[in-house]
ZADO-1210 file (C-alpha; in nm, 4 decimals, padded with zeros to 6 digits):
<atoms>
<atom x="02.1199" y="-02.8029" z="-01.3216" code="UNK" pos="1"/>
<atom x="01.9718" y="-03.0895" z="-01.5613" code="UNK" pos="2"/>
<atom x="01.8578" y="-03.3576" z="-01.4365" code="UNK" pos="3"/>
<atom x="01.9626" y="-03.5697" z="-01.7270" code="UNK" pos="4"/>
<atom x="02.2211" y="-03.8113" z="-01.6662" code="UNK" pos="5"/>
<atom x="02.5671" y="-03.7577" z="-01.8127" code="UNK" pos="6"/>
<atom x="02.6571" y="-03.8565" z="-02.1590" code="UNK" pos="7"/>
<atom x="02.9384" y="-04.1143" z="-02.1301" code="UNK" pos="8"/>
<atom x="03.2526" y="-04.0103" z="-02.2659" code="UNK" pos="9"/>
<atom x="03.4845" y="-04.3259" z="-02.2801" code="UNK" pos="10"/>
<atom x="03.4624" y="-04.4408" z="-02.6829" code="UNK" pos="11"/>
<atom x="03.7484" y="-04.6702" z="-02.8171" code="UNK" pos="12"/>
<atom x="03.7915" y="-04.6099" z="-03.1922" code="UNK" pos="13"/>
<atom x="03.7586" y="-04.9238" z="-03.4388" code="UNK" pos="14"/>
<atom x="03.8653" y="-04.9199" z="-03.7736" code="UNK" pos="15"/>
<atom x="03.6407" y="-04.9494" z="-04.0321" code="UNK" pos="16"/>
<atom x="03.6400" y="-04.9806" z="-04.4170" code="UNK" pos="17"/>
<atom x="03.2827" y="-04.9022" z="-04.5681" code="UNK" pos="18"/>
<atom x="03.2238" y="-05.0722" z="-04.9221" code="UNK" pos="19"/>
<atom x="02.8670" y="-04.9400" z="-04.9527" code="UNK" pos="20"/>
<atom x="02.7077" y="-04.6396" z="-04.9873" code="UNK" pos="21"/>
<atom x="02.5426" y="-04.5747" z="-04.6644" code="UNK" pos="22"/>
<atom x="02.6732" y="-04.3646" z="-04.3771" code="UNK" pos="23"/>
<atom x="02.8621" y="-04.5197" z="-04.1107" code="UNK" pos="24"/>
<atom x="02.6806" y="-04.6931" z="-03.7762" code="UNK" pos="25"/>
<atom x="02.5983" y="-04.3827" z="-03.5718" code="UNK" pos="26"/>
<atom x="02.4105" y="-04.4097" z="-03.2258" code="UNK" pos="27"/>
<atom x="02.0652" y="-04.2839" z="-03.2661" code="UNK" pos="28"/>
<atom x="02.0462" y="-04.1250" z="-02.8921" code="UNK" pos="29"/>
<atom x="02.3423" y="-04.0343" z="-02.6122" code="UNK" pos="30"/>
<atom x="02.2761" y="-04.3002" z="-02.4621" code="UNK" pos="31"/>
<atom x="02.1844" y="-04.5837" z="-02.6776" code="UNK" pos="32"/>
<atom x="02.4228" y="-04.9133" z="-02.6181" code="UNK" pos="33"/>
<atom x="02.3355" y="-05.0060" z="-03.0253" code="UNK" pos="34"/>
<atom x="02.4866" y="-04.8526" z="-03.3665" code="UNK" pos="35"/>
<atom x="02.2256" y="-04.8954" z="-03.6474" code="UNK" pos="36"/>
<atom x="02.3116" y="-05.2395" z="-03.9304" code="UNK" pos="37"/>
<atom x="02.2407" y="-05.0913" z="-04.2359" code="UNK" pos="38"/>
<atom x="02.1074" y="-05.3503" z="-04.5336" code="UNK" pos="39"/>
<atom x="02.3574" y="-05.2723" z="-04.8659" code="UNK" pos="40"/>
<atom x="02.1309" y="-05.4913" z="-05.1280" code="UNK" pos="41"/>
<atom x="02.1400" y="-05.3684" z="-05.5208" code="UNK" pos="42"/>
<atom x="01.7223" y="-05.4528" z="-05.5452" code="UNK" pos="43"/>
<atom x="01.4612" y="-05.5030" z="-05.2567" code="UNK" pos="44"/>
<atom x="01.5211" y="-05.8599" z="-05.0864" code="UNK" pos="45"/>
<atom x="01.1929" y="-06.0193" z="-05.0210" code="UNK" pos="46"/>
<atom x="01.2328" y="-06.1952" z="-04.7061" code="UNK" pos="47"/>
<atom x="00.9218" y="-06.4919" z="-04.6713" code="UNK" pos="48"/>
<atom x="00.7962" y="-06.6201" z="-04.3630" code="UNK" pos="49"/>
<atom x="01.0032" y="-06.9064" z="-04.2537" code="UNK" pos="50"/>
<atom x="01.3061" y="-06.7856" z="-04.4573" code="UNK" pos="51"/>
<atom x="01.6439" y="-06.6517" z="-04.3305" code="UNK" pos="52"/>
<atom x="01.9457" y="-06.4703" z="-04.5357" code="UNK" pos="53"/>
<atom x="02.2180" y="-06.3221" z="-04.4906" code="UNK" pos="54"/>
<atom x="02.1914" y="-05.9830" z="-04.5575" code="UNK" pos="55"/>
<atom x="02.5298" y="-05.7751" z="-04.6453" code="UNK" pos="56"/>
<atom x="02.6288" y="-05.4423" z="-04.5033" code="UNK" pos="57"/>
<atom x="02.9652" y="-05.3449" z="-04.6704" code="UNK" pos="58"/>
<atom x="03.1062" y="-05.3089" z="-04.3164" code="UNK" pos="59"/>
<atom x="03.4320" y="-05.4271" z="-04.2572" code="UNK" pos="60"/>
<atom x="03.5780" y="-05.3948" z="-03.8620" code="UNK" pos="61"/>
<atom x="03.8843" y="-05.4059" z="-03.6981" code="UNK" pos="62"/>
<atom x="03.7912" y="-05.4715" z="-03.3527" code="UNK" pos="63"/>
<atom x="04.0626" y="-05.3877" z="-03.0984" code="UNK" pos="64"/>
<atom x="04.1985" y="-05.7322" z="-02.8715" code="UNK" pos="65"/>
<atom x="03.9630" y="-05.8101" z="-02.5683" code="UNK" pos="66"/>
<atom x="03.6857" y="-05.6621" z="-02.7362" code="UNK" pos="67"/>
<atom x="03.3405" y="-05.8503" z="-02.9602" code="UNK" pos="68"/>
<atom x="03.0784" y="-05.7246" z="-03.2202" code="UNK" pos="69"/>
<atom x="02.7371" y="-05.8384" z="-03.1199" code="UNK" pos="70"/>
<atom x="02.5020" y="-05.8199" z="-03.4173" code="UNK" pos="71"/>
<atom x="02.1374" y="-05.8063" z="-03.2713" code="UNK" pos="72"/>
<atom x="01.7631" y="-05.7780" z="-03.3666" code="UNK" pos="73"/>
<atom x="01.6359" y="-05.4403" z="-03.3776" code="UNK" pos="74"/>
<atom x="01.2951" y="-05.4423" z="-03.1384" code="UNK" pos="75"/>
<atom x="01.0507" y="-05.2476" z="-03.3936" code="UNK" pos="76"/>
<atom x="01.1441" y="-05.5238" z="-03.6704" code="UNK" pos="77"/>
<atom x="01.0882" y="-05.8069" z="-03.4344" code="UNK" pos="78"/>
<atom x="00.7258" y="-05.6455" z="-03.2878" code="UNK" pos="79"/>
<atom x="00.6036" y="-05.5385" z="-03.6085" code="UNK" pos="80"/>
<atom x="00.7054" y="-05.7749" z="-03.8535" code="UNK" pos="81"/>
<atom x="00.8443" y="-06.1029" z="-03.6646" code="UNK" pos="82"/>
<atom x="01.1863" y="-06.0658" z="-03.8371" code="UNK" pos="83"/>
<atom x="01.5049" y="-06.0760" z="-03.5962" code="UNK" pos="84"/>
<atom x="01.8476" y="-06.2003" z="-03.5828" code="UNK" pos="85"/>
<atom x="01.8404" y="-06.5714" z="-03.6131" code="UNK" pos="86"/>
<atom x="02.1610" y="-06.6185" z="-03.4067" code="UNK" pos="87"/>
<atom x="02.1373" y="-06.3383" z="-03.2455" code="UNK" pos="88"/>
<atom x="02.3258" y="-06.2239" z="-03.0617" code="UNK" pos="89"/>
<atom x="02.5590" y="-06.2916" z="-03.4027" code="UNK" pos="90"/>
<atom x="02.9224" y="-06.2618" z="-03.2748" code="UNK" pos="91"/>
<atom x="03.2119" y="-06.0163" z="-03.4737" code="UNK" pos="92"/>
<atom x="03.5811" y="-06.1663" z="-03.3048" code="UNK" pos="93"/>
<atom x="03.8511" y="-05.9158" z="-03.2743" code="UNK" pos="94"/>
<atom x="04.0704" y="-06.0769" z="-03.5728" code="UNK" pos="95"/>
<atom x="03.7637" y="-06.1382" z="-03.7832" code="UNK" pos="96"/>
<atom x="03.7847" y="-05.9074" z="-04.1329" code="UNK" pos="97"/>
<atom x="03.5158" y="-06.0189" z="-04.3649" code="UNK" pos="98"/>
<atom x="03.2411" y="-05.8457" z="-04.4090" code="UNK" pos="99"/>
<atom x="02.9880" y="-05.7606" z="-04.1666" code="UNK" pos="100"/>
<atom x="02.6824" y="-05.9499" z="-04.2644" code="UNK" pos="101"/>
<atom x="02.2895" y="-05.9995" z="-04.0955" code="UNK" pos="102"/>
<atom x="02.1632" y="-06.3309" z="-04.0763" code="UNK" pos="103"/>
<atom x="01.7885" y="-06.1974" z="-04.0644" code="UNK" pos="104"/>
<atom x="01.4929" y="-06.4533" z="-04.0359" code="UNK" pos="105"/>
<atom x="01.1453" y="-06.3955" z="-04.0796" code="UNK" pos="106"/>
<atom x="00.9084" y="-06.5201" z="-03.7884" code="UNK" pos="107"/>
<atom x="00.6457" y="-06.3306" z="-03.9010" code="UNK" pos="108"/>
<atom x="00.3057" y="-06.4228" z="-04.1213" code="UNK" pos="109"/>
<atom x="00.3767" y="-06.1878" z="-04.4452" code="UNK" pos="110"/>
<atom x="00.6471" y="-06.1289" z="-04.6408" code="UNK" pos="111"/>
<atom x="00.9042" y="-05.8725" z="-04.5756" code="UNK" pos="112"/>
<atom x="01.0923" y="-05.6318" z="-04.8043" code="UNK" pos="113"/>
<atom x="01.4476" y="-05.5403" z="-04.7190" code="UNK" pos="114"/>
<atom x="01.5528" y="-05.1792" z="-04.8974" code="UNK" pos="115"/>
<atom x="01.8713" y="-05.0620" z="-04.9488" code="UNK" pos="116"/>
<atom x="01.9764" y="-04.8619" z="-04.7014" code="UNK" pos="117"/>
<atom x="01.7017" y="-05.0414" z="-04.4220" code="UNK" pos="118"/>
<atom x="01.8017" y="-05.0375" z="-04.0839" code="UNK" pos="119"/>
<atom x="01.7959" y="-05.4417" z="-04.0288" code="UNK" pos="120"/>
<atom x="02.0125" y="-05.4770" z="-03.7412" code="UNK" pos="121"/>
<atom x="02.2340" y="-05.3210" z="-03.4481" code="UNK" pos="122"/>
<atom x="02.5851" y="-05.3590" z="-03.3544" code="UNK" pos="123"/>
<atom x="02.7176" y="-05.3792" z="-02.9587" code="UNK" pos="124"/>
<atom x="03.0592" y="-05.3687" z="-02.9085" code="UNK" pos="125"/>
<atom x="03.1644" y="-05.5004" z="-02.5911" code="UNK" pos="126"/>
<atom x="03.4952" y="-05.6277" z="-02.3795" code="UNK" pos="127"/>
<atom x="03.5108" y="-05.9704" z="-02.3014" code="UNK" pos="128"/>
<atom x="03.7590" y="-06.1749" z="-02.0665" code="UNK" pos="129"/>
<atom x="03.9186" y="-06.5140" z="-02.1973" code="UNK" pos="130"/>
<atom x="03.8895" y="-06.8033" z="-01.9161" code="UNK" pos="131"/>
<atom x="04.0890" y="-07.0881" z="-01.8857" code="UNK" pos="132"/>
<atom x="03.8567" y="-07.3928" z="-01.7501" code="UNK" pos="133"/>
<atom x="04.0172" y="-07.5783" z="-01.4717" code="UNK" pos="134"/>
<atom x="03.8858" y="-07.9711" z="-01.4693" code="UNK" pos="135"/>
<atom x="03.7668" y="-08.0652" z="-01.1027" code="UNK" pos="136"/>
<atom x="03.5759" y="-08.3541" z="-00.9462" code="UNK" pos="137"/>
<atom x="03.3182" y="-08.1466" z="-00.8021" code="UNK" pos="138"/>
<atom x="03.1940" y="-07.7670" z="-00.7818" code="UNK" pos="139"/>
<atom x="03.0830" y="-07.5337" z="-00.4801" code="UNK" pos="140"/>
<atom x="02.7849" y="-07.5252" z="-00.3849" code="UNK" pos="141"/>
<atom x="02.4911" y="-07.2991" z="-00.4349" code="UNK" pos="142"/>
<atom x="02.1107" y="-07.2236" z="-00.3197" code="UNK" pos="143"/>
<atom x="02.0300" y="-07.2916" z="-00.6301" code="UNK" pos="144"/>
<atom x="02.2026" y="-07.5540" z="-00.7414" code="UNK" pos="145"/>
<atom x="02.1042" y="-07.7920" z="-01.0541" code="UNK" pos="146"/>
<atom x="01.7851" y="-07.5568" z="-01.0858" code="UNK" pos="147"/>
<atom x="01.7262" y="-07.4706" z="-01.4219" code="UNK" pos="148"/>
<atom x="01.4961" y="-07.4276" z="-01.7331" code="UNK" pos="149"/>
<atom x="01.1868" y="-07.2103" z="-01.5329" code="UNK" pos="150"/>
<atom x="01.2715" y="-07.4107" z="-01.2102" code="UNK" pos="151"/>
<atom x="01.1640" y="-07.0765" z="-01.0399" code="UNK" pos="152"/>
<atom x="00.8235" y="-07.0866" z="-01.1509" code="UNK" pos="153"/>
<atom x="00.6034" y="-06.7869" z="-01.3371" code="UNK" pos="154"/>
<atom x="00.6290" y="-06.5291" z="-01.1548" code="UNK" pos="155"/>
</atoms>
């Protein structure tokens, strides 16, 4: 018997239309949460430190009701280079159908090149629940109360 955990086996399908010329997000492992952002650019983009863009993907998603895109930075990018996400996590709504497109900024102290085809980004798709806020005078209390911003200390 493996001791591997189980591959999960609940997927919802989304419609997609793909303008470019790359293969469809695909998840890298069984068990990666993330689906590869591919950069669809017709020459290199030369990203400077400092600068942001929005980098296209020819993705275009129909997320089911009750559910979000979440475009985020992809960890080697933001180690190696200082580029990530700049409003990460960017948010897809369910009845948004424009393209799919990275707002990448670079952080980082040289230049970097985006290639066709570059893996710039990943996409989470996750359920959310709507709210309703009720107005009130006062909330319940808590141990921590107003506590915020570190108020916990370092460590």
């Amino acid at each position: 018997m493996s001791k591997e955990a189980a591959v999960p086996t609940l997927e919802t399908a989304v419609r997609v239309i793909n303008k470019g010329r790359h293969p469809l997000p695909a998840y890298a492992t069984p068990h990666s949460a993330g689906l590869d952002l591919r950069a669809l650019v017709d020459a290199p983009v030369v990203l400077e430190p400092g600068e942001s863009r929005l980098i296209p993907t020819g993705l275009y998603l129909e997320l089911p009701e009750g559910m979000e895109g979440q475009v985020r930075p992809r960890s080697g990018l933001a180690f190696k280079h200082g580029v990530t996400v700049l409003n990460a996590p960017g948010t897809i709504d369910a009845d948004y159908r424009g393209e799919v497109g990275v707002l990448l900024i670079n952080h980082g102290r040289a230049p970097f090149v985006i290639a066709d085809g570059e893996r710039v980004a990943q996409l989470v798709v996750a359920r959310y629940e709507r709210i309703r806020f009720v107005e009130n005078t006062d909330l319940r209390t808590t141990e921590r109360g107003t506590g915020g911003f570190g108020h916990t200390g370092k460590q």
